[in-house]
C-alpha positions in Angstrom: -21.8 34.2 22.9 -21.7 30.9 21.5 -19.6 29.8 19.0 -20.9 28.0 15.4 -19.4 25.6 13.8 -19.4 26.2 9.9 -19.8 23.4 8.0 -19.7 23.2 4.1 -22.9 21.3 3.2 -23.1 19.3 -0.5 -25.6 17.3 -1.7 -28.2 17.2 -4.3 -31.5 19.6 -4.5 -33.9 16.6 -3.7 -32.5 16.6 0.1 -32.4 20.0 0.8 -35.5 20.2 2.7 -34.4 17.3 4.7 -30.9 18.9 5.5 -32.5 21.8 6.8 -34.7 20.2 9.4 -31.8 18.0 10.2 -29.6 20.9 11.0 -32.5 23.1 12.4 -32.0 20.6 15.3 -28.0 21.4 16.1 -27.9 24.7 17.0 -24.8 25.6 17.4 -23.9 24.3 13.8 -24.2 27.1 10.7 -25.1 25.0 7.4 -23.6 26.7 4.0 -25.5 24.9 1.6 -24.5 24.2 -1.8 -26.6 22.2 -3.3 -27.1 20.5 -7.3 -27.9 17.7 -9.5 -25.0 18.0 -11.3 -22.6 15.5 -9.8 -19.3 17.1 -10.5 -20.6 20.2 -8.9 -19.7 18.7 -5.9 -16.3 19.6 -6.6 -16.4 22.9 -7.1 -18.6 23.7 -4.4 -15.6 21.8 -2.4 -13.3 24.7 -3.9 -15.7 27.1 -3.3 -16.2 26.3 0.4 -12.9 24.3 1.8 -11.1 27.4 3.2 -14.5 29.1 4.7 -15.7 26.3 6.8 -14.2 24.0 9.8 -15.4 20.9 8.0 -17.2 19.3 4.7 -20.5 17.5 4.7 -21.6 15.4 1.9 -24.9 13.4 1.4 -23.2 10.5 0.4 -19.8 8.9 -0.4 -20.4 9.5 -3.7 -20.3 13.4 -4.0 -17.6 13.1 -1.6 -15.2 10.4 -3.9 -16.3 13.0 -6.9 -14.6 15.7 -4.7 -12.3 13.8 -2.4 -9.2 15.3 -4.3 -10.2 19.1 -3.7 -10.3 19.0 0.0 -7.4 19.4 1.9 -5.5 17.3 4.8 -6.4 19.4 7.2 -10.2 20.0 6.4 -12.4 17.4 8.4 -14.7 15.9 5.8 -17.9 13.2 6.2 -20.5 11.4 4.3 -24.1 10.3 4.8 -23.1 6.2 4.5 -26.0 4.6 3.0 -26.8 2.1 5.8 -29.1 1.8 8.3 -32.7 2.8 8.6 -32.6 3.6 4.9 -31.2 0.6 3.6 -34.0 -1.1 6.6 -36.5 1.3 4.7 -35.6 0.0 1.3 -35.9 -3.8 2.2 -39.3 -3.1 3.9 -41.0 -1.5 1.1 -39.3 -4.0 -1.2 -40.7 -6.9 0.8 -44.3 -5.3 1.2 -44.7 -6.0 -2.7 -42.5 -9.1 -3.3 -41.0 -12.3 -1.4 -37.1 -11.3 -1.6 -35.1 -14.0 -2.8 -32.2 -12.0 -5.0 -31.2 -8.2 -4.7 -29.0 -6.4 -7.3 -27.9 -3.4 -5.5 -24.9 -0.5 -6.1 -23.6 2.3 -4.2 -23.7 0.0 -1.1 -20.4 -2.1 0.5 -20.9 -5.6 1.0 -20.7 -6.0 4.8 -23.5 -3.7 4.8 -25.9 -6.0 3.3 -24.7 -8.6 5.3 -25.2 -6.7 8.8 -28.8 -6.2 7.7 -29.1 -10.3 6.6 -28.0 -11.2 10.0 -30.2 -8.3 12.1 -33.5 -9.8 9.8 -32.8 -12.9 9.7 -33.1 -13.1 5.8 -31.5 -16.0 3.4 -32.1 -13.7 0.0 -28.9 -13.9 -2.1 -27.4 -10.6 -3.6 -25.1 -9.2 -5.8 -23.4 -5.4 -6.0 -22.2 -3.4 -8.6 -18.3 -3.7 -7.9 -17.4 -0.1 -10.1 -17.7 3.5 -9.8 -21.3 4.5 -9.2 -21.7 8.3 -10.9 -23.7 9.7 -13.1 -21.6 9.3 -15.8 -22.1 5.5 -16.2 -25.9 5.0 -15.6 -26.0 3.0 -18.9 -23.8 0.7 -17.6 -25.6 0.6 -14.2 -29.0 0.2 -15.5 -27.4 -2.8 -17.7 -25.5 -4.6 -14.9 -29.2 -4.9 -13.0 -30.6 -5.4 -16.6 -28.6 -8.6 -16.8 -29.2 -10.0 -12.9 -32.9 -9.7 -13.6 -32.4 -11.5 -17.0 -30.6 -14.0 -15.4 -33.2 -14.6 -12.4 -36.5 -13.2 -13.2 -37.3 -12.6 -9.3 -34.2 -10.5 -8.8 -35.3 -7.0 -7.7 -32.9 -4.1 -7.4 -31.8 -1.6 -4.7 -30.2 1.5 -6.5 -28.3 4.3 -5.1 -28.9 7.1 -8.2 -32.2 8.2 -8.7 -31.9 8.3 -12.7 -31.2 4.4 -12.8 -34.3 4.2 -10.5 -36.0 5.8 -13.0 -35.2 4.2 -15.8 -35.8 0.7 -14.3 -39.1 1.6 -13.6 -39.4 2.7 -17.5 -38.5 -0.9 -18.1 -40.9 -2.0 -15.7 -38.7 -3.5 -13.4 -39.3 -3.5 -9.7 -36.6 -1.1 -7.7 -36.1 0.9 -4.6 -34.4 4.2 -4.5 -31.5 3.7 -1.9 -31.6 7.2 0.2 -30.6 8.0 3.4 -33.3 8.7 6.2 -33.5 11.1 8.4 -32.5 9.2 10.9 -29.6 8.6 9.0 -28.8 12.4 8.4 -28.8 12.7 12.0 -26.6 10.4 13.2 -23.8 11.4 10.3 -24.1 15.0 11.8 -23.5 13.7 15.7 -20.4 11.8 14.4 -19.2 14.7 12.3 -20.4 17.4 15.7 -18.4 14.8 17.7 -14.9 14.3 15.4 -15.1 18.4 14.8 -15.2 19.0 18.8 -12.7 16.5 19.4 -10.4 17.9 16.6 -10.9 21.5 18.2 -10.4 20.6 21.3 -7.0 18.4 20.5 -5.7 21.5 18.3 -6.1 23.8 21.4 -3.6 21.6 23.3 -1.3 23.7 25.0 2.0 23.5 23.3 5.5 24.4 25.8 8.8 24.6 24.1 12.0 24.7 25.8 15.1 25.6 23.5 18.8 25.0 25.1 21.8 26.3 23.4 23.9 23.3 23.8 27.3 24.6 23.4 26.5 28.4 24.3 29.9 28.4 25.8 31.9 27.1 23.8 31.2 28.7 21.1 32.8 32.2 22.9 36.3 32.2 22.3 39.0 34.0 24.3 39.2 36.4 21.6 36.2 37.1 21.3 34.7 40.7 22.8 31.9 41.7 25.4 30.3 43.3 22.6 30.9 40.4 20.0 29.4 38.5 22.7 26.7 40.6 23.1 26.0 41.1 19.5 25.8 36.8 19.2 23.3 36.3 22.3 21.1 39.4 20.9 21.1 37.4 17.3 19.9 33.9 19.0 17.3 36.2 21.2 16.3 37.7 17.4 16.0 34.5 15.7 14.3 32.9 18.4 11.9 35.1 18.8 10.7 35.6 15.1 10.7 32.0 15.5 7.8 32.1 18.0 6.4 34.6 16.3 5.8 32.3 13.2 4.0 29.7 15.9 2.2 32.8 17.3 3.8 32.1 20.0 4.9 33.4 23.5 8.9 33.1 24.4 10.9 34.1 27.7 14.5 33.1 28.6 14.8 31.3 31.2 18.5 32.0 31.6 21.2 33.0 29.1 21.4 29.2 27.3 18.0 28.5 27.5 14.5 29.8 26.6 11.0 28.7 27.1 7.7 29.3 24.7 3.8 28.5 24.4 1.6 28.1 21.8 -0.9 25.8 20.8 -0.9 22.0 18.7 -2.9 23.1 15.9 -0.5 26.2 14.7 2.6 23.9 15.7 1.3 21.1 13.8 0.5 23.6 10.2 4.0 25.6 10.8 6.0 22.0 11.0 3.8 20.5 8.6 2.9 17.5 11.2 5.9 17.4 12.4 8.2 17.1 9.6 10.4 20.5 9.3 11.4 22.6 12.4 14.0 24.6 10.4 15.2 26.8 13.4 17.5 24.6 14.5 19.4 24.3 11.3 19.7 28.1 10.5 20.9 29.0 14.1 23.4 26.6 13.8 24.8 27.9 9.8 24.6 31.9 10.8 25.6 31.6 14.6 27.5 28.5 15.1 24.8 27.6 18.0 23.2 24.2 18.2 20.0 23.8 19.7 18.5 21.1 21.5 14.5 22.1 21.8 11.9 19.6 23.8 8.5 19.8 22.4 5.4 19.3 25.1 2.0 18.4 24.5 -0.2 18.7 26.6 -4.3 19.2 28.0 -2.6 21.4 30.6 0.4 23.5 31.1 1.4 21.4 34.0 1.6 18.3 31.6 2.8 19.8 28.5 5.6 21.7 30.8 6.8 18.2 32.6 6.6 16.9 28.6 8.7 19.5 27.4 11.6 18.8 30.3 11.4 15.0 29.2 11.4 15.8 25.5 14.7 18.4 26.1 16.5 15.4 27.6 15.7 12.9 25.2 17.2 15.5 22.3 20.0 16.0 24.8 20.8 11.8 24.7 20.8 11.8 21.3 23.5 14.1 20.8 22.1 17.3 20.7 21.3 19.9 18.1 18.1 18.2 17.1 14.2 18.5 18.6 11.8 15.5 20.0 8.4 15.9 21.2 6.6 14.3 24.2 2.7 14.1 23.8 0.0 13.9 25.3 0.1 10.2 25.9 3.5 10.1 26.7 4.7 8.7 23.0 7.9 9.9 22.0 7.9 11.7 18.4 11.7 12.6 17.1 13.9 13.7 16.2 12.3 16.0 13.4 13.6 17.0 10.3 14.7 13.5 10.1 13.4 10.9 7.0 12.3 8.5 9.5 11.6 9.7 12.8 11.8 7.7 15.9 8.4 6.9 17.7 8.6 5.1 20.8 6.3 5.1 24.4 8.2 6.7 27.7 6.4 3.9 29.4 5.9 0.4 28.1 2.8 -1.2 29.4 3.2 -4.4 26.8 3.5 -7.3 29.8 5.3 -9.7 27.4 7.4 -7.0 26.5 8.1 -6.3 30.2 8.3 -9.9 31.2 10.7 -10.7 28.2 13.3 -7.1 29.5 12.8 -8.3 33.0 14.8 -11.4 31.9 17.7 -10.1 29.6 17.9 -7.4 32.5 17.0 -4.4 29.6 14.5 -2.0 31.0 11.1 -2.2 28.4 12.0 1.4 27.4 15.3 1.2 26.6 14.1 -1.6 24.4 11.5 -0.4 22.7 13.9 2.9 21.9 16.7 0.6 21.0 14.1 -1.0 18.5 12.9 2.2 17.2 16.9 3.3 16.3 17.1 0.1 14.5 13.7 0.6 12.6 14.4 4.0 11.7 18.2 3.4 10.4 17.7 0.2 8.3 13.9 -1.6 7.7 13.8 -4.2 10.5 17.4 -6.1 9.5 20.6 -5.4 11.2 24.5 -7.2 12.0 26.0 -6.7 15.5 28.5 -4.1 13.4 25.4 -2.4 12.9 24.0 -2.1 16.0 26.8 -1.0 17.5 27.0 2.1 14.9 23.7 2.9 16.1 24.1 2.6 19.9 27.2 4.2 19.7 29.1 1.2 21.6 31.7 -1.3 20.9 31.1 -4.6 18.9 31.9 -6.5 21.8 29.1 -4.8 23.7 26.6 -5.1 20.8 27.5 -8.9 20.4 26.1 -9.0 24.6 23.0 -7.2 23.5 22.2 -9.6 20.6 23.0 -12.9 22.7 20.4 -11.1 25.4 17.8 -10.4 22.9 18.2 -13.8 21.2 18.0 -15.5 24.9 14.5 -13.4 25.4 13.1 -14.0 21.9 13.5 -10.5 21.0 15.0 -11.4 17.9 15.7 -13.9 15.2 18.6 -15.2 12.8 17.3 -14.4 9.4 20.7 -15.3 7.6 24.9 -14.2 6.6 26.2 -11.8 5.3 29.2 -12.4 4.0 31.5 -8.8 3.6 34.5 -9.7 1.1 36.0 -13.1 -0.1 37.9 -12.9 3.3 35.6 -11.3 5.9 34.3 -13.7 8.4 30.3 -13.8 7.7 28.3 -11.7 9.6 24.7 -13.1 11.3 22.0 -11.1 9.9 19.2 -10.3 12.7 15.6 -9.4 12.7 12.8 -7.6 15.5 10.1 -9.8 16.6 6.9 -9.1 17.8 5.1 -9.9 20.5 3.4 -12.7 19.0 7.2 -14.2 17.9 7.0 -13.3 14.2 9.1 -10.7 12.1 8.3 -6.9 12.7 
């Protein structure tokens, strides 16, 4: 049995007929159509339909600005962009009634137009309506192109609203409707078949947890009974398993300090809001006194994501414990949560400058690039050698070596003093480059 996709489809009335045969040709895609001429309808067909459906299709970007507000983060949503064969379609039947020489268009972005000039080969000038095209200012549309064809009586005008069409040709001034094509329509669906799939396919990522009690030990004192004992490893199990219930989630111990669970990216990523909160590790540390170090990995298999998860435990482990990271799926390192400003840094570094400039100060390229992304996460891009020393957790002296290494590969740059008290020697104030040799 295969399995639809169901996708939220808004647009006005005068395009049904040309949705449906559009759709008719993806099978294993089941249109809900809510359809109007009423603009702002679009948003509340966007209530309506955002928790039924696995994404949002509009028939242009504006019904989807009108309800961009209404759909949430984690709802795909796409537009019909008016470009291609119907802006080609436009300029044809334009052309089959008058030499083009100025256009007056809205609804449309610039480089747009100017992909079209190039592909034909045209020198016509243009100008676009720079504001908010809705039905709600079609005065002030119809007298924008009003004025351009009062300032140049051979401007002709490319309009994206079918009321200001009308009314132009009221006024007897010459106009194309700007509408998407079925061509168009088609294409929009592919892309929006293609980001769905990929978005499925990345939230079904297997997911493989492994939780170690990092002081499970010495946390038992002599006084302390079997059954106290007992009672303490049966409340981590407890905890730790409602915990994987919440990710609807498998766990299994793997000894008496540490356990080991599965579940997939997309329910991990909506439980810890993208990563932000993981709040397990701060309540079994205030009720049972037990810190948790927990690697998070990500992978397309349960051979990757379990080899991601042993890297991720270890890189909680380094930085003291009592915390969570997470390895994905290309090997980026994500961590720790619950922090303001997480660390992000690669495992491997395949930046050859970066590589050429380590091999010189005699710094592996990871240890740098994680070094960086301590120094980035506790202060902007702007550090002393006090500083980072705090951070690395080593003398001054040592830091001072690091510096004078990273000056001597053009890692980093003098950016000024910093002077501490009226007595205080001044301190040299230091900022990241890039690759290229300029500030981060």
């Amino acid at each position: 049995m295969k399995t639809h996709i169901k996708v939220g489809v808004i647009g006005p009335l005068w395009i049904r007929e040309t949705l449906i045969r559009c759709f008719d040709l993806f099978p294993t895609i089941q249109p809900i159509f809510r359809l109007s001429d009423v603009l702002e309808e679009a948003k509340d067909f966007t209530i309506e339909l955002r928790d039924e459906v696995d994404c949002l299709f509009y028939s242009g970007r504006i019904p989807y600005l009108v309800a961009k507000e209404e759909i949430p983060v984690e709802t795909p949503a796409f537009y019909i962009p008016l470009k291609g064969s119907g802006l080609y379609q436009a300029l044809y039947k334009l052309k089959a009634k008058k030499n083009l020489t100025q256009i007056s268009l809205d609804g449309i972005q610039n480089e747009h137009i100017d992909i079209v000039k190039k592909n034909l080969d045209e020198t016509f000038t243009y100008c676009i309506y720079q504001g908010m095209v809705s039905d709600e200012n079609i005065d002030d549309l119809v007298n924008f192109h009003l004025e351009k064809v009062a300032e140049d009586p051979k401007t002709v005008v490319i309009t994206s609203l079918r009321l200001v069409s009308e009314s132009l040709t009221n006024k007897n001034i010459m106009n194309e409707w700007l509408k998407p094509s079925e061509e168009d329509i088609i294409v929009a669906i592919e892309r929006m078949l293609l980001g769905t799939n990929q978005r499925k396919q990345k939230e079904m990522q297997i997911i493989i947890g492994r939780i170690f009690l990092d002081n499970s030990a010495s946390t038992i004192n002599e006084f302390m009974t079997e059954q106290q004992v007992q009672n303490r490893n049966h409340d981590t199990y407890r905890m730790l398993l409602h915990f994987a219930e919440q990710m609807s989630g498998y766990l299994t111990a793997l000894s008496s300090n540490e356990y080991l669970f599965v579940t997939n990216r997309g329910t991990f990523e909506r439980i810890t809001e993208g990563y932000k909160s993981l709040p397990i590790v701060d309540e079994v540390k205030k009720k049972l006194g037990v810190h948790l170090s927990i690697g998070i990995g990500i992978g397309f298999s349960a051979l990757e994501a379990g080899s991601h998860a042993r890297v991720a435990l270890i890189q909680a482990q380094d930085s003291g414990g009592s915390c969570c990271f997470i390895v994905r799926e290309d090997r980026s390192v994500f961590g720790p949560i619950d922090l303001i400003a997480p660390m992000k840094y690669p495992l491997t570094v395949t930046d050859q400058l970066l590589i050429n400039q380590a091999e010189t100060i005699g710094m592996s390229a990871a240890n740098i690039e994680k070094t960086m992304a301590l120094i980035k996460r506790k202060k902007k891009n702007e550090f002393t050698a006090h500083e980072l020393a705090s951070v690395l957790g080593i003398t001054p002296r040592s830091a001072h070596r690091i510096i004078q290494s990273w000056l001597d590969g053009k890692l980093i740059e003098v950016i000024g003093m910093e002077k501490i008290s009226r007595r205080g020697r001044p301190r040299q104030v230091f900022s990241l480059l890039n690759s290229e040799g300029t500030s981060v």
